[in-house]
C-alpha positions in Angstrom: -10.5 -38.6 -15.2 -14.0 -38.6 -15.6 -14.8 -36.9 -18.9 -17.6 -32.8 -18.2 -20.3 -32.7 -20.3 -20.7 -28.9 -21.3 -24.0 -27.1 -20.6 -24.9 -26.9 -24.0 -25.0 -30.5 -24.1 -27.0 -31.6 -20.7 -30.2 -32.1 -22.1 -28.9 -32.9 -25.9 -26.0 -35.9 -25.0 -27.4 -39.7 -25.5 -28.0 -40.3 -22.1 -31.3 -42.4 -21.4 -34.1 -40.3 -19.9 -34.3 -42.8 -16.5 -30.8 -40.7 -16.1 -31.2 -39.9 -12.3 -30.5 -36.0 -12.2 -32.0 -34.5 -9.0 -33.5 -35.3 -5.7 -35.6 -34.3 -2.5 -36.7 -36.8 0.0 -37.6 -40.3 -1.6 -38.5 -38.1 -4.9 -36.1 -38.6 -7.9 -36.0 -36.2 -10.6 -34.9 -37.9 -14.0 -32.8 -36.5 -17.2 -36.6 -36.6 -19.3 -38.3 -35.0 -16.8 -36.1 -32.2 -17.0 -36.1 -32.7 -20.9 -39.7 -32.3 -20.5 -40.0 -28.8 -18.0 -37.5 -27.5 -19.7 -39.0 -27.4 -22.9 -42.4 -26.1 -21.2 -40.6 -23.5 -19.5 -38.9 -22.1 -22.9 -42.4 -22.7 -24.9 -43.5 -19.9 -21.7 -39.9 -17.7 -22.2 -41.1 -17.4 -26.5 -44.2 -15.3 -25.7 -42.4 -13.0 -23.4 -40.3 -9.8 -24.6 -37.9 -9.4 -21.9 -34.7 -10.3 -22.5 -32.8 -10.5 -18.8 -35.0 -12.9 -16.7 -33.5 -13.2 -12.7 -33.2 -16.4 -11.3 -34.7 -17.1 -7.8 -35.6 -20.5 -7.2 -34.6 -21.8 -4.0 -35.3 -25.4 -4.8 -32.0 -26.5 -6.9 -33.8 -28.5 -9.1 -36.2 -26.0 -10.3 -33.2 -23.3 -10.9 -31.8 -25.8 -13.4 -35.1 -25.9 -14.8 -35.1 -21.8 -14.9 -31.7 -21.5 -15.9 -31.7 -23.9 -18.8 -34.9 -22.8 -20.4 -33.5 -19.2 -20.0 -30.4 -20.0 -22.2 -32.3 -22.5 -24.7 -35.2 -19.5 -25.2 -32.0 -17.1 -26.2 -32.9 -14.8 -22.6 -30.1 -14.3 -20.3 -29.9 -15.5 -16.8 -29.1 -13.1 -14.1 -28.6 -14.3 -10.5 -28.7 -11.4 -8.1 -27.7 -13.4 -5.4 -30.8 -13.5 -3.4 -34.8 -14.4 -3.8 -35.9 -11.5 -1.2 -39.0 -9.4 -2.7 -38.3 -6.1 -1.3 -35.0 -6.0 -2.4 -35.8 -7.4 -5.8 -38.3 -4.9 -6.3 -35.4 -2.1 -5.8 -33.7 -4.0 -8.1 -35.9 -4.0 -11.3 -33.7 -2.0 -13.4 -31.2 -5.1 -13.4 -33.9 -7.6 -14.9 -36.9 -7.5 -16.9 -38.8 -10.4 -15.2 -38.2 -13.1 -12.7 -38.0 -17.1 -12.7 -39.4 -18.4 -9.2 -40.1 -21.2 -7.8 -42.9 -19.2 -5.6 -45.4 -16.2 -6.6 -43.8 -13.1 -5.6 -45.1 -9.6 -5.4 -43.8 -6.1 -6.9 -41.0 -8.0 -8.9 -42.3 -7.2 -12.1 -43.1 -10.4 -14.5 -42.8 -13.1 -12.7 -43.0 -17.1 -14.1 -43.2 -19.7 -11.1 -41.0 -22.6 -12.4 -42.4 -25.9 -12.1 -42.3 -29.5 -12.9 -45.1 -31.6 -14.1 -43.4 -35.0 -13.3 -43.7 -35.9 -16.9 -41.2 -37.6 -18.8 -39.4 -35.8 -21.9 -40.4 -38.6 -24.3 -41.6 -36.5 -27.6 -40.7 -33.4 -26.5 -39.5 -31.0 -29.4 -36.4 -30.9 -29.8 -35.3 -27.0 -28.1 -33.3 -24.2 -29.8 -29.6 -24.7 -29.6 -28.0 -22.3 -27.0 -25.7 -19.2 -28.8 -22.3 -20.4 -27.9 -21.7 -16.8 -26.6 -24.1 -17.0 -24.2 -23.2 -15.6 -20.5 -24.7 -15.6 -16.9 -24.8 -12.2 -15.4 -23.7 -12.5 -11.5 -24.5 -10.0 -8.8 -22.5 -9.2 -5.9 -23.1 -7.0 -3.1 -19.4 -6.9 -2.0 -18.9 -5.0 1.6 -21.4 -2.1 0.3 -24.1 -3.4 -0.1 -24.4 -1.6 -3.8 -24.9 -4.9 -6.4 -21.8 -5.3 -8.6 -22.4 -6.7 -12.2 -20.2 -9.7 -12.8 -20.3 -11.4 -16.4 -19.8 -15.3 -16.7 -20.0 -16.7 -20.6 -20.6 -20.0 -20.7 -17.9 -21.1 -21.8 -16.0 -20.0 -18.6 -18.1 -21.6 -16.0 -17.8 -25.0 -18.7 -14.0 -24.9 -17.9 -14.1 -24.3 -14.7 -15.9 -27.3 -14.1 -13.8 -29.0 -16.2 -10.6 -27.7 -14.5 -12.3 -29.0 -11.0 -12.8 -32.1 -12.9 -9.5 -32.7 -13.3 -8.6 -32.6 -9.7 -11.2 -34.1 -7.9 -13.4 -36.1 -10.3 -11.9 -39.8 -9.2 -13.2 -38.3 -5.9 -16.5 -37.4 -6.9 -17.4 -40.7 -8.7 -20.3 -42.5 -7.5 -21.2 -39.5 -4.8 -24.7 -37.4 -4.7 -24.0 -33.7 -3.9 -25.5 -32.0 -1.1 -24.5 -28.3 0.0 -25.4 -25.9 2.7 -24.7 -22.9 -0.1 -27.3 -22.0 -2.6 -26.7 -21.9 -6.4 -27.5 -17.9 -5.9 -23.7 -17.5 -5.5 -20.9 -18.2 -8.0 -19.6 -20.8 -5.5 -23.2 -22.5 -5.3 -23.8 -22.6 -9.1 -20.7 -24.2 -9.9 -19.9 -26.7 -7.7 -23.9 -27.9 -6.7 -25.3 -27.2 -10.6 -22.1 -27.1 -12.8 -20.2 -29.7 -12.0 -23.1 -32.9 -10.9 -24.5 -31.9 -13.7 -21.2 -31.6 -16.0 -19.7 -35.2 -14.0 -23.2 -37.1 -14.2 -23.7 -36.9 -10.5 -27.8 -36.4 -8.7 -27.6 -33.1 -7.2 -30.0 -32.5 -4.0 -32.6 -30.1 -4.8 -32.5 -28.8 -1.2 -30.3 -26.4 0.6 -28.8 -27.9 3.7 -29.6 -25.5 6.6 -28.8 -27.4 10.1 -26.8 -30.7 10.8 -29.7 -32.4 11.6 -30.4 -33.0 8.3 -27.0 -34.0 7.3 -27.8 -36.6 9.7 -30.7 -37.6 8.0 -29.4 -38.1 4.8 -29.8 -41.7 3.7 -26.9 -43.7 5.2 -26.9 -45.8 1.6 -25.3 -43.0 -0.4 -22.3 -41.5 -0.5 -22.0 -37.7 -0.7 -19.6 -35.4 -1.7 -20.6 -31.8 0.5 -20.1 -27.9 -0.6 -19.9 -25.8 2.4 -18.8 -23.1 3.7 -16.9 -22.3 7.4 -20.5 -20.1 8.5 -21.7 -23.7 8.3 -18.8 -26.0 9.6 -18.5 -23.9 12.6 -22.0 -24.8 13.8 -22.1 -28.4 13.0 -23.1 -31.0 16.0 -20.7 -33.5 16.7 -23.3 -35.2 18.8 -25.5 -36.3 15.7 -24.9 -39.3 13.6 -22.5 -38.0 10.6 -23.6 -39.1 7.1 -21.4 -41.0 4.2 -19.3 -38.5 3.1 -16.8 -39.0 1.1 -15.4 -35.5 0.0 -16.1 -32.3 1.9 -15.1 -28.5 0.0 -15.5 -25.1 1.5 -15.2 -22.2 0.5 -16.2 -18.4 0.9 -13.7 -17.3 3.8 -11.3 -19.0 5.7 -12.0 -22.1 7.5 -10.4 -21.7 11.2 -8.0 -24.3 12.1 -10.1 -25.6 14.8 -13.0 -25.4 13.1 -11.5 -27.9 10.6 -10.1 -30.3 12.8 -13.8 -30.8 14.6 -15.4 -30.8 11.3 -12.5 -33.9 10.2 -13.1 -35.7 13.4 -16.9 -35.8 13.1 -17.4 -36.8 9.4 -14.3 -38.4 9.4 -12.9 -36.5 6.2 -10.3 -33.6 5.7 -11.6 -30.7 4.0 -10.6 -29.3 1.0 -10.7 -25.3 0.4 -11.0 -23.4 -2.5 -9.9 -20.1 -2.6 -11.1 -17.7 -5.9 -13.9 -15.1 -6.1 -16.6 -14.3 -8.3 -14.3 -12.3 -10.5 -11.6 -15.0 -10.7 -13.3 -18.3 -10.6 -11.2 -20.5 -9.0 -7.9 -20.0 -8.5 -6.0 -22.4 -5.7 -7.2 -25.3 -3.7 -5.7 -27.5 -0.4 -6.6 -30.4 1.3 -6.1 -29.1 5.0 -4.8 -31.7 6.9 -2.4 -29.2 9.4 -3.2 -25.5 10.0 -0.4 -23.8 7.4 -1.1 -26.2 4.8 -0.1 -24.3 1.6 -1.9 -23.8 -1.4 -2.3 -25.2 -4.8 -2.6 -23.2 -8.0 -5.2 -25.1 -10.4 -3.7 -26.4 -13.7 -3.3 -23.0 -16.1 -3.6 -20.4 -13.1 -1.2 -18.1 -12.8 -0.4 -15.7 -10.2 2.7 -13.1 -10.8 3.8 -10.4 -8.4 3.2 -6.6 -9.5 4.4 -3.9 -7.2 2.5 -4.9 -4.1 -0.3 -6.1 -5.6 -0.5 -10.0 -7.0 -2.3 -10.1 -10.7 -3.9 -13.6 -11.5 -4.2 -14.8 -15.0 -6.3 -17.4 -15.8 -8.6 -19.8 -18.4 -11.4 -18.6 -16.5 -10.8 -14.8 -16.8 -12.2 -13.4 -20.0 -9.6 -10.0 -19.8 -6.0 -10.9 -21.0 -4.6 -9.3 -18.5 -6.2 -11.3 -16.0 -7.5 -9.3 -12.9 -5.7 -8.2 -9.8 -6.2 -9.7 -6.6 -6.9 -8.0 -2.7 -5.2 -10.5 -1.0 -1.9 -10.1 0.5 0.2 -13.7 -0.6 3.3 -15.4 0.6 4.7 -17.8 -2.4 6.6 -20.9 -1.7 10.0 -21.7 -3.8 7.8 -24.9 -5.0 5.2 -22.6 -6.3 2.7 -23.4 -3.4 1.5 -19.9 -1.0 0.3 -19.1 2.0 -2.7 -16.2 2.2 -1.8 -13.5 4.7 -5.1 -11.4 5.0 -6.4 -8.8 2.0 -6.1 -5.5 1.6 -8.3 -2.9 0.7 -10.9 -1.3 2.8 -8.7 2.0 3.3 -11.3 4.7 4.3 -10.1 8.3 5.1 -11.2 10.1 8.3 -9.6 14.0 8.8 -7.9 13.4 6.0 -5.6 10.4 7.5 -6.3 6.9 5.2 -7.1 4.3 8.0 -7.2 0.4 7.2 -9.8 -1.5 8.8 -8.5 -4.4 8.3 -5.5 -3.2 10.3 -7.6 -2.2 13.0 -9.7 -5.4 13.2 -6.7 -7.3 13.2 -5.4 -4.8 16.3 -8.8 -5.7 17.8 -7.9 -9.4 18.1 -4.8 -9.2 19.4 -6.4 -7.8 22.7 -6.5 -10.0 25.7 -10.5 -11.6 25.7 -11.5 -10.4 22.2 -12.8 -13.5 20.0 -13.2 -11.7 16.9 -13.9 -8.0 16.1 -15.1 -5.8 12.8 -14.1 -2.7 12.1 -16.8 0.2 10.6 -16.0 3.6 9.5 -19.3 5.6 11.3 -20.9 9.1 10.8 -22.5 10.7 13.4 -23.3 14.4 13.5 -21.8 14.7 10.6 -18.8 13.4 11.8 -16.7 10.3 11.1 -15.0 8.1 13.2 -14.4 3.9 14.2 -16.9 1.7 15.0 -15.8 -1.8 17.3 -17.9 -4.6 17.0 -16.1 -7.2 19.2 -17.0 -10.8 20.4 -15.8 -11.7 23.7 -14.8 -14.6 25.7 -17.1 -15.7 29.2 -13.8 -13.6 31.3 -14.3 -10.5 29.2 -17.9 -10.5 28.4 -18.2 -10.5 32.4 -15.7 -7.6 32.7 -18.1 -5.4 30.4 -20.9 -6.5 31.7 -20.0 -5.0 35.3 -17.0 -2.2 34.2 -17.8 -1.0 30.4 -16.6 2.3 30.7 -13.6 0.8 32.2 -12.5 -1.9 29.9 -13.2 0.2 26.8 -10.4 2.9 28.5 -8.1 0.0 28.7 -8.9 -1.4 25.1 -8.1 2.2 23.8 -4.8 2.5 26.0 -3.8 -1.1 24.5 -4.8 0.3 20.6 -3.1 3.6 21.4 0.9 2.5 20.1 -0.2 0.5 17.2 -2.8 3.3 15.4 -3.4 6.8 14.5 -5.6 8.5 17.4 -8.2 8.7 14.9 -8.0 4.9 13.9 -9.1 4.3 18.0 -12.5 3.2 18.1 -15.1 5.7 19.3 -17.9 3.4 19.4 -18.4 0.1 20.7 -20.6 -3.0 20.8 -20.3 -6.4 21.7 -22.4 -8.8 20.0 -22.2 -13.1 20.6 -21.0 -13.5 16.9 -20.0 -11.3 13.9 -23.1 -11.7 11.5 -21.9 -13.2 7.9 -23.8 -14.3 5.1 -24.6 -18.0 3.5 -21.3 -17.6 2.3 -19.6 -16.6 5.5 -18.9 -13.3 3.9 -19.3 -10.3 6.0 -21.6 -7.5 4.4 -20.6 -4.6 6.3 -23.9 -2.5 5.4 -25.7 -5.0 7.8 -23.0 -4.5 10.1 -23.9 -0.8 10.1 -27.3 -1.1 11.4 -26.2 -2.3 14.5 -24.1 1.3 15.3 -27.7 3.1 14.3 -29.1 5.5 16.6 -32.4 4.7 18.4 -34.6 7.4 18.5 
């Protein structure tokens, strides 16, 4: 195995600064020249009081840059998740400035994070980085209301470490590329944590379409970080690049999904499954549909009532943290996922699961997919149906609605309470998710809002 450099160490270790860290286009950004912006960024982070300093670069290079100097200048990175003004101006109170890698407006102090292109020769050597040091992680969750996770270092050090250790022979020699951004747990660990912990160029840019996949220079060899909002829209028509290992995670990868992804770059994925609390937890390389899962080297998962509690290196608590997913364990060890729980809501004083419901949803005949929202209306609560249809149904609505939604209800009627029934419905091409195929069901509520 490939031995991980720890963070502390990635500008400090005896590498020579024509180390090839980063790149965009034919531009390559060496280990002195981030030596050398670094060290300019943390002279910048010394005159400054603030102590909590949000990172929001969207160029992958430059948040290195930001979240480096943060930790060698003794600040404290916090990643809400997101580089949107307006909503980092509601935000303030979680930050006392922001690193960019643009000017932004109403964010409070902002410092735009660049790179001069010089190399690090006779650069000063920086402050060491306080071995306690942590990220701060925000999460919007399915509220919308930003959830404070806390990372020490040394946790997001192991956990590249304990990826190492399973796929490192499979890494070696690749450039990483991802269609996720490092604003996300999942981002900052497998596109900045572990290149950076392996030795491996990281591509400064986010991939957004397939056409540039295609583009990528057919020389290298890549190792991709994706995500099943990605794989799903991926054009088999185009010319696939090199790759040579292909992850997801963030939500489950659909079966089909993955076997059109596998015949177009010509690589099985492998999934992750973990969360922002957990790190990660389990991994497969999905060759069939039901392939089971993998715990990583020192997870543990233990049943407790009918909830599963996961103890791991990467969880700070002792106790470890319990988990909303519902889990099927093999007598090897190995498990299947069987949904989550959670998302119980009351209405007239019955608790309803939307995830039953949604589930209910799909089983009817012509329904693609389906979310479930509790919605208020005249001070009144009740179910909300977002459903995607096939070409048969969508036609049906389109000239009967009234009709099919009395035979949708008729069809829900045996399996829920009357008030679990849907009251309101709207069919939409394709449930709306995030960069990391993550639903965020506040969005979801706008479309249920009430034109005036």
């Amino acid at each position: 195995m490939m031995p991980t450099l720890p963070l502390a160490h990635w500008l400090t270790s005896p590498r020579p600064n024509e180390t090839p860290i980063a790149w965009l286009g034919d531009h390559i950004w060496t280990l002195g020249q981030l030596r050398h912006d670094v060290a300019h960024l943390v002279a910048a982070l010394q005159q400054q009081d603030g102590v909590r300093w949000a990172l929001c670069a969207e160029n992958s290079y430059l948040f290195l840059v930001a979240l480096l100097a943060a930790l060698h200048a003794g600040k404290t990175p916090v990643i809400p998740g997101h580089s949107r003004e307006s909503l980092l101006n509601e935000q303030r109170t979680l930050f006392d400035g922001v690193l960019s890698d643009r000017p932004l407006d109403g964010c409070g102090p902002v410092q735009v994070v660049t790179s001069s292109g010089e190399s690090g020769a006779g650069v000063q050597p920086l402050p060491a980085i306080d071995p306690h040091s942590h990220v701060e992680l925000f999460t919007s969750g399915s509220t919308g209301h930003p959830q404070r996770i806390v990372k020490p270092l040394v946790s997001l050090d192991r956990e590249a470490s304990l990826l190492a250790t399973r796929f490192a022979d499979r890494l070696a020699g690749c450039r990483v590329i991802g269609s996720v951004a490092p604003l996300h747990l999942y981002g900052l660990t497998f596109r900045i944590f572990l290149p950076m912990s392996l030795g491996l160029p990281l591509h400064a840019a986010m991939i957004q379409y397939a056409e540039q996949l295609a583009a990528l220079d057919s020389q290298q060899r890549y190792a991709f970080i994706s995500s099943p909002a990605f794989l799903k829209r991926l054009d088999d028509k185009l010319t696939p690049p090199p790759v040579e290992m292909l992850l997801s995670a963030g939500g489950m990868l659909p079966w089909q999904d993955a076997v059109q992804t596998a015949a177009w770059l010509r690589v099985w994925p492998d999934e992750i499954y973990g969360s922002t609390e957990t790190g990660v937890l389990a991994w497969r390389h999905r060759q069939h549909d039901d392939a089971a899962w993998l715990l990583f080297p020192g997870v543990q998962i233990t049943a407790e009532g009918e909830h599963f509690r996961a103890i791991s290196p990467l969880i700070p608590a002792e106790k470890g943290l319990l988990l909303d997913d519902i889990l099927h364990f093999n007598q090897d060890g190995t498990f299947q996922l069987a949904g989550r729980r959670g998302r119980v809501v009351k209405i007239e004083e019955k608790r309803i699961s939307l995830n039953e419901i949604e589930q209910r949803l799909r089983d009817l005949d012509g329904v693609c997919d389906a979310a479930a929202l509790a919605i208020t209306r005249h001070g009144r609560q009740s179910v909300g149906a977002l459903l995607v249809l096939d070409a048969a149904a969508r036609e049906k609505w389109q000239h009967s609605a009234g009709a099919l939604e009395l035979s949708w209800r008729a069809a829900l009627r045996p399996w829920l309470e009357p008030v679990a029934v849907p009251r309101y419905w709207r069919i939409i091409e394709e449930i709306p998710v995030n960069s990391m195929n993550k639903r965020v069901y506040a969005h979801l509520q706008e479309l249920f809002h009430e034109t005036a």
